[in-house]
N, C-alpha and C positions, 0 to 999 in steps of 0.2 A: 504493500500500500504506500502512495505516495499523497502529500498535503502540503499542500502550495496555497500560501495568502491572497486575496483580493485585495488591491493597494488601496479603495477606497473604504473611509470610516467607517463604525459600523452602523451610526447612526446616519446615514443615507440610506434610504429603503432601496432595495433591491440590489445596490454594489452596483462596481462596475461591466461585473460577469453573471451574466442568467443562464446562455446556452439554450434556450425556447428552440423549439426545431421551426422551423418554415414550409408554412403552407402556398406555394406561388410555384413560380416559372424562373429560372436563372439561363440565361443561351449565353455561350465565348460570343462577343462580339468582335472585340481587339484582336487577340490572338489564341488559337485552339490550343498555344502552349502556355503551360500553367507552371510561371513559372515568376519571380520577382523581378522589375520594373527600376531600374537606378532612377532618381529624381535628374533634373536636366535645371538649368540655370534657369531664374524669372528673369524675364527678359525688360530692357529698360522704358518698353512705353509700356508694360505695366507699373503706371504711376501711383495707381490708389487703391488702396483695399479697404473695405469695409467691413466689420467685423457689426452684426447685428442680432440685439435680444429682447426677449420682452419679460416682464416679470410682472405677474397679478396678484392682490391679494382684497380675500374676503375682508370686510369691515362689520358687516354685523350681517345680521339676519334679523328681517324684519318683518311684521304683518299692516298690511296695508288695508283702509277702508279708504276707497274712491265717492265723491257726492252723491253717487247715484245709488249707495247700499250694498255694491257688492263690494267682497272682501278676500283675500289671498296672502301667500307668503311671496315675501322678493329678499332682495338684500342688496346692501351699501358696498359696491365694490371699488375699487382705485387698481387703473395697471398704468404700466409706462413701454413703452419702446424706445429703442437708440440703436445709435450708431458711435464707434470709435472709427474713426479718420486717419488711417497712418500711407506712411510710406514703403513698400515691401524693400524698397533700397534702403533706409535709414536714413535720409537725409533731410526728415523735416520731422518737428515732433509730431507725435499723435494728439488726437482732440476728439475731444465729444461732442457727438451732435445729437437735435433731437431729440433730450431726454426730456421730457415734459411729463409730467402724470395727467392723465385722463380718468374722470369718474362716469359711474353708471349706478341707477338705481333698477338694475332687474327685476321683473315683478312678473306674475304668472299672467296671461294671457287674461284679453277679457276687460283689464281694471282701465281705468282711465287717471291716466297719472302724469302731475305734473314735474317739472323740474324742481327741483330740490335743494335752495339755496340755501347754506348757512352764514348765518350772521351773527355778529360782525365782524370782519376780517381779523384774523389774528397772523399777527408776526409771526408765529413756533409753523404754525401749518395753514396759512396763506388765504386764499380762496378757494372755498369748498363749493364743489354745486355739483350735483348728479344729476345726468341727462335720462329720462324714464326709458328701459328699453323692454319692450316683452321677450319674455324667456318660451323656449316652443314648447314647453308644455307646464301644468299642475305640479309637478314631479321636485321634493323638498331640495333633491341636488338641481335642479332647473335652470336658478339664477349663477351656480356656480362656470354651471356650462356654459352658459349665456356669456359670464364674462370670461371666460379661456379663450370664447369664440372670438370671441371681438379683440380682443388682443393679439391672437396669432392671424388674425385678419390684418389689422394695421402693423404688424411684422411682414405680413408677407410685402403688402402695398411698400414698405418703408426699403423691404431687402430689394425689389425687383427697381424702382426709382432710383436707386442710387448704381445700380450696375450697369455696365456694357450692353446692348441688348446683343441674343445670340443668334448670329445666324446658323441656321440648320442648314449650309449646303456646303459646297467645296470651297467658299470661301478663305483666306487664308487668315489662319488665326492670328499670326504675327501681328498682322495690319488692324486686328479688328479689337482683338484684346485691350482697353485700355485702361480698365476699372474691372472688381471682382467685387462680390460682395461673399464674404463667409457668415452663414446665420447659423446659429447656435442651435442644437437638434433636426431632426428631420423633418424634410422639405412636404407639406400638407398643400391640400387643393389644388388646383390647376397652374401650369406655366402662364407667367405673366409678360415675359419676355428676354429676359435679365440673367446675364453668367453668373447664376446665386448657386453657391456648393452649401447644402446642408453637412454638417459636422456634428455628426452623432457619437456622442463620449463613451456610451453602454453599449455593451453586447445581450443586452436580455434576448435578444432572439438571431443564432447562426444561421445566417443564410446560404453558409457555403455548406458542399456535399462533407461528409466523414472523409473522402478522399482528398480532398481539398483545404481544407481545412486547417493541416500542419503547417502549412504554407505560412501563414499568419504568422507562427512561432517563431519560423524562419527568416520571417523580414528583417534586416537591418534599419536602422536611425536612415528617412530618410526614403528608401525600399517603397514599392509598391503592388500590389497585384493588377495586374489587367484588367482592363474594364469590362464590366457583364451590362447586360440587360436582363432587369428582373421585373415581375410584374405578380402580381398579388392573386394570390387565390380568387378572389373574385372581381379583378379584372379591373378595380378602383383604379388605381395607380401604377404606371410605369414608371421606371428610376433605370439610369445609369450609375449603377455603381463601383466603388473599388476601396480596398483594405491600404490605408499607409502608419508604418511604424515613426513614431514621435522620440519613444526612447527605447533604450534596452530595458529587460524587465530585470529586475532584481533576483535573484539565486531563488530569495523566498517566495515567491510572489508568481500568479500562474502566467505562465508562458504569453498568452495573450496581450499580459499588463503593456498599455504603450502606443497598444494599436487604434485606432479612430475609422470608423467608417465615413465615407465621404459618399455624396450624393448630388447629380444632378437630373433633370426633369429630360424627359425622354418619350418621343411619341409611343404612342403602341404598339405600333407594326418595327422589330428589331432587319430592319436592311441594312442601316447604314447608321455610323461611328461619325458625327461630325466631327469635323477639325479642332474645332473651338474646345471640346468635348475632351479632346485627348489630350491638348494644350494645356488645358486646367488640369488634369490628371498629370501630366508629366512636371507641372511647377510645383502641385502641389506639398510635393514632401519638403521641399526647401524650404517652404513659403509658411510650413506648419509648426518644422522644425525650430524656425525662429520667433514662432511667436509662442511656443510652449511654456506650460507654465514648470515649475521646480515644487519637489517633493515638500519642503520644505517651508515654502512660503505657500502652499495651499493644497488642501488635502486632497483634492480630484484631480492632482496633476499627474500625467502633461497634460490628460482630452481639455480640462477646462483654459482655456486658452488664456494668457494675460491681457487681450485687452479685452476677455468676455469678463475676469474678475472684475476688471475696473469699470465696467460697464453695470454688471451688479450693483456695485458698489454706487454709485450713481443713480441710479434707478431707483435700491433704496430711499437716500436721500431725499431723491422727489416726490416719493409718496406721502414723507413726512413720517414726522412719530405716530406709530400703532396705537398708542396708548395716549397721547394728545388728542388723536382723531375722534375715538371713542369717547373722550370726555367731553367734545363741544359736541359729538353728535345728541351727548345725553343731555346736554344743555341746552341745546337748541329747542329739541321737542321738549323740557321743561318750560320754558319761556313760551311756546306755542300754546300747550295744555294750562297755562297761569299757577303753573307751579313753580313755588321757590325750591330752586335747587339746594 
């Protein structure tokens, strides 16, 4: 028997290793040999990269009665999206963009519900107002999906606006590459138009065969597998995919630690490997390699990228205090109801 550690804490649910088997389609697109990929230089008119996240959080849960008598559950949510702004060459700092918080008061289908101002403006956590959204159904988790939705909606809008758009044909990638955007997890709904690589940290679910598979262990800092085309058991989603090593894994630590799967958006029909396609693929390990984060300075490194911490970190801030929010929300509705708090 052999027992090998998962590098991340134990208090993040799931780790960074699951092994789920995969219910879908995977075809060699690149090449039928299966074998690792050396990274190749970024080239210098790629000038910008964009590193994109979003982070939501519940505020309360709430029951609502609208003028007209009826009545339901919703809830007080706040998310934000950004971007970090760097150079893949290094020659100008990076910078935040876009980090704004946005509110929402989700509420079950049905109510008629207005916006949601709180007053009076406070210094700690600024201007409150939640815009009313219906959630698609009754359902006590409802409001919660409602605001996941709407945040990875204005991430996708956020990742696809700031990138290169991609042409799908023999195009030469050199010329057309000038901007990338990398968004943090896996690439949801439809192509928008935009050279957006999803950077997915977890392996909860192997999508490569048992023969395939050691492959991954074997990659070097850098390394990458060939690109596939996979597509979903039920036919949702197409992805071009491929596996790149960040760092060596530690003695202790299982064999896969290091690895990141990367993702781009992919017609259905698997004929043809754009250029652009391969390009992104072949920068990638250089491009990932230097923006990795250290053991040491953060516990989900290398997948959690450093400008996705600082981007965290950020996004927090904009939400404001958790526990700030909650006391003027509770203030607010006391002053509305003519109760002294």
């Amino acid at each position: 028997m052999r027992i090998r550690l998962d590098p991340w804490p134990v208090d993040i649910e799931g780790g960074q290793l699951g092994l789920q088997r995969f219910e879908g389609e995977l075809i060699d697109l690149e090449t039928p040999r299966w074998a690792a990929i050396p990274a190749r230089p970024i080239p210098a008119r790629l000038g910008t990269v964009h590193v994109v996240d979003g982070k939501r959080r519940m505020e309360s849960r709430v029951f609502i009665e609208d003028d007209q008598g009826e009545a339901g559950m919703g809830g007080f949510g706040a998310f934000v999206v950004g971007a970090v702004d760097l150079c893949p060459h290094g020659t100008r700092p990076a910078r935040l963009t876009d980090v704004k918080a946005q509110r929402l008061l989700a509420h079950v289908p049905g109510l008629r519900v207005d916006p949601y101002r709180l007053s009076p403006r406070d210094p700690h956590t600024g201007r409150l107002e939640y815009h009313p959204v219906p959630a698609d159904s009754a359902d006590p988790l409802a409001p919660l999906h409602k605001l996941q939705q709407t945040m990875l909606a204005a991430e996708q809008q956020l990742s696809h606006g700031l990138a290169t758009p991609v042409p799908f044909d023999e195009t030469d990638p050199r010329e057309a590459l000038t901007s990338l955007t990398l968004q943090d997890g896996t690439l949801r709904s439809q192509n928008l138009g935009g050279a957006v690589v999803g950077c997915v940290k977890t392996m909860q679910t192997l999508y490569l065969p048992e023969d395939r598979a050691p492959l991954l262990a074997q990659l070097r800092p850098g390394e990458r597998t060939p690109i596939l085309h996979m597509k979903y058991a039920n036919g949702t989603y197409t992805r071009f995919i491929w596996y790149v090593r960040l760092c060596e894994a530690a003695f202790y630590q299982h064999p896969m630690s290091g690895v990141m799967r990367l993702e781009m958006y992919a017609p259905d029909e698997p004929d043809f490997l754009p250029p652009i396609v391969r390009e992104v693929a072949n920068i990638s390990g250089n491009l990932l390699c230097r923006l990795a984060s250290k053991a040491h300075k953060d516990p989900r490194a290398p997948q959690n990228l450093i400008p996705t911490a600082a981007l965290e970190s950020a996004m927090t801030r904009a939400m404001g205090s958790a526990e700030l929010v909650t006391r003027r929300l509770r203030a607010h509705i006391a002053r509305e109801l003519g109760v002294v708090a």
